[in-house]
C-alpha positions, 0 to 999 in steps of 0.5 A: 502508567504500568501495564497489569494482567487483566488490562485491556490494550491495543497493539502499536508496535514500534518496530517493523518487525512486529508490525503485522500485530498492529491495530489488533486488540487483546488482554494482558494475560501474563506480566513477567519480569521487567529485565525480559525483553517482552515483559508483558503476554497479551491474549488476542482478541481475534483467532489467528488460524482458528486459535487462540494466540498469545503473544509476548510485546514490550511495554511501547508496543501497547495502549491501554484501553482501560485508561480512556474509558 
């Protein structure tokens, strides 16, 4: 199922490098284009250093929250 701007997900990352994301929740703010690495930008729930972060991720680094409610 494709991933949309608006969409609800939760991060799981798949590789160690990116796994201090893991567990953190947020909202699609952006889908780029499929041929990028990290096609879709997700706006964090919780402020990272009092800001607000977005953050680029590959499509098997998100769950859908939307989906199971």
């Amino acid at each position: 199922m494709a991933l949309s701007v608006g969409e609800r997900v939760e991060i799981k990352p798949r590789k160690t490098t990116t796994s201090q994301w893991h567990g953190l929740k947020g909202t699609i703010t952006k889908v780029f284009d499929d041929d990028m690495d990290r096609p879709f930008e997700v706006k964090l729930d919780e402020k990272q250093l009092g800001q607000v972060q977005h953050f680029q991720f590959e499509a098997g680094d998100l769950i859908s929250l939307d989906a199971h409610s």
